[in-house]
N, C-alpha and C positions, 0 to 999 in steps of 0.2 A: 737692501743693506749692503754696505760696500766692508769689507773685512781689509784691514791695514795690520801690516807685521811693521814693528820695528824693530830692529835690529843693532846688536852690539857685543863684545866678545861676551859678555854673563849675560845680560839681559837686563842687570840691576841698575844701570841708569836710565837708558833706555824706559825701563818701567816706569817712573818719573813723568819723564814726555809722556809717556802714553798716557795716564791718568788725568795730565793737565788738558792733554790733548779731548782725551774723552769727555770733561767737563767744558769744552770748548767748544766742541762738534752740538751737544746736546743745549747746551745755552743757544746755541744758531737755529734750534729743531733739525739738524742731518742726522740721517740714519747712516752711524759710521761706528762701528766695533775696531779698535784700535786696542792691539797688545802688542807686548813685547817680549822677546823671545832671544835665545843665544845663536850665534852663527849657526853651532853644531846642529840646532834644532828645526833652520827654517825648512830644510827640504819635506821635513814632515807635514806641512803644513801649505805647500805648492799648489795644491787643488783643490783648496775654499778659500785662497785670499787674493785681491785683486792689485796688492800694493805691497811692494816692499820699501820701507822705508831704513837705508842704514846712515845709522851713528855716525859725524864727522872721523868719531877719533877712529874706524873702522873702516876709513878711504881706501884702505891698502886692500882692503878686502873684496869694493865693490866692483869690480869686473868678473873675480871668481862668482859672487852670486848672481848677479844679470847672468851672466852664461848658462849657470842653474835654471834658474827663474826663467831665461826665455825658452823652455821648450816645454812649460805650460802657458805660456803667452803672457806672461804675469810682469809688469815693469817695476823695475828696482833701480831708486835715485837715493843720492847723497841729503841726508836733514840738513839744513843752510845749519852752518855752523854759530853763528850770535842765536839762532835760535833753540840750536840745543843747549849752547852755555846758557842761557838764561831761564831752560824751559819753558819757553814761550807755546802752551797749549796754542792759542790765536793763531799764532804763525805757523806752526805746523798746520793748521788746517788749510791756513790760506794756500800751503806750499803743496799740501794735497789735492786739493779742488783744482789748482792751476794742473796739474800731472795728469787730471783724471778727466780733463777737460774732450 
Protein backbone atom coordinates (compact mmCIF):
# COMPACT_ATOMS: atom_id res chain seq x y z
CA UNK A 1 0.00 0.00 0.00
CA UNK A 2 1.56 3.25 -0.80
CA UNK A 3 0.38 6.04 2.02
CA UNK A 4 -0.07 9.78 0.48
CA UNK A 5 -0.23 13.05 2.81
CA UNK A 6 -1.81 15.87 1.49
CA UNK A 7 -1.25 18.89 2.51
CA UNK A 8 -2.55 22.51 3.17
CA UNK A 9 -2.44 25.26 5.81
CA UNK A 10 -6.02 23.39 7.89
CA UNK A 11 -6.13 20.47 6.08
CA UNK A 12 -9.94 21.29 5.22
CA UNK A 13 -9.67 21.41 1.61
CA UNK A 14 -7.19 19.53 1.01
CA UNK A 15 -9.61 16.71 2.70
CA UNK A 16 -11.68 17.17 -0.40
CA UNK A 17 -8.97 15.94 -2.85
CA UNK A 18 -8.23 13.44 -0.84
CA UNK A 19 -11.55 11.76 -0.60
CA UNK A 20 -12.11 12.20 -4.45
CA UNK A 21 -8.84 11.16 -4.85
CA UNK A 22 -9.46 7.88 -2.75
CA UNK A 23 -12.59 7.03 -4.76
CA UNK A 24 -10.41 7.38 -7.77
CA UNK A 25 -7.24 5.24 -6.77
CA UNK A 26 -9.99 2.44 -5.66
CA UNK A 27 -12.19 2.66 -8.90
CA UNK A 28 -8.50 1.86 -10.90
CA UNK A 29 -8.14 -1.21 -8.07
CA UNK A 30 -4.61 0.75 -6.50
CA UNK A 31 -3.79 0.23 -3.23
CA UNK A 32 -3.29 3.86 -2.21
CA UNK A 33 -4.42 5.54 1.46
CA UNK A 34 -4.61 9.14 0.78
CA UNK A 35 -5.36 11.79 3.64
CA UNK A 36 -4.97 14.97 4.37
CA UNK A 37 -3.50 16.68 7.10
CA UNK A 38 -2.22 20.59 8.19
CA UNK A 39 1.33 21.69 7.49
CA UNK A 40 1.68 21.77 11.41
CA UNK A 41 0.94 18.07 11.45
CA UNK A 42 3.04 16.52 8.61
CA UNK A 43 6.29 15.84 10.48
CA UNK A 44 4.23 13.54 12.57
CA UNK A 45 3.48 11.46 10.06
CA UNK A 46 7.21 11.22 8.08
CA UNK A 47 7.74 7.57 8.78
CA UNK A 48 4.78 5.65 7.22
CA UNK A 49 4.09 7.77 4.28
CA UNK A 50 5.73 7.71 0.93
CA UNK A 51 4.16 10.96 -0.55
CA UNK A 52 3.67 14.31 0.28
CA UNK A 53 1.44 16.01 -1.69
CA UNK A 54 1.00 20.06 -1.15
CA UNK A 55 -1.85 22.39 -2.00
CA UNK A 56 -1.10 24.88 -4.85
CA UNK A 57 -2.25 27.76 -2.62
CA UNK A 58 0.68 26.37 0.01
CA UNK A 59 3.58 27.00 -2.78
CA UNK A 60 5.14 29.28 -0.35
CA UNK A 61 5.62 26.60 1.80
CA UNK A 62 6.92 23.73 -0.43
CA UNK A 63 10.72 23.97 -0.08
CA UNK A 64 10.33 24.21 3.85
CA UNK A 65 8.60 20.66 3.73
CA UNK A 66 10.90 18.72 0.89
CA UNK A 67 13.77 19.88 3.28
CA UNK A 68 11.60 18.10 6.26
CA UNK A 69 10.53 15.36 4.28
CA UNK A 70 13.92 14.68 2.74
CA UNK A 71 15.68 13.24 5.60
CA UNK A 72 13.20 10.42 5.69
CA UNK A 73 13.65 10.00 2.01
CA UNK A 74 9.96 10.84 1.46
CA UNK A 75 9.24 13.33 -1.74
CA UNK A 76 7.11 16.15 -1.57
CA UNK A 77 5.53 17.97 -5.04
CA UNK A 78 3.17 20.71 -5.66
CA UNK A 79 -0.80 19.29 -6.69
CA UNK A 80 -1.11 20.87 -10.50
CA UNK A 81 -3.19 23.46 -9.59
CA UNK A 82 -6.52 23.08 -12.31
CA UNK A 83 -6.47 19.99 -10.55
CA UNK A 84 -6.83 21.12 -7.14
CA UNK A 85 -9.40 23.91 -8.18
CA UNK A 86 -11.59 21.36 -9.59
CA UNK A 87 -10.93 18.36 -7.43
CA UNK A 88 -9.97 16.31 -9.85
CA UNK A 89 -9.65 12.72 -7.72
CA UNK A 90 -8.38 11.34 -11.54
CA UNK A 91 -5.87 13.65 -11.88
CA UNK A 92 -4.37 13.54 -8.62
CA UNK A 93 -3.82 10.13 -9.14
CA UNK A 94 -2.44 10.40 -12.43
CA UNK A 95 0.01 13.07 -10.85
CA UNK A 96 0.98 10.53 -8.20
CA UNK A 97 1.55 7.48 -10.23
CA UNK A 98 3.70 9.65 -12.58
CA UNK A 99 5.88 10.94 -9.04
CA UNK A 100 6.07 7.47 -7.89
CA UNK A 101 7.12 6.00 -10.97
Amino acid sequence: MKKILLCCGSGASSGFMAKNANVAAKARGLDFSIKARSESEVEDYLEEIDLIMVGPHFKHRLNAIKEMASEYHVPAELIDGTVYGSLNGDGLIDQIINILK
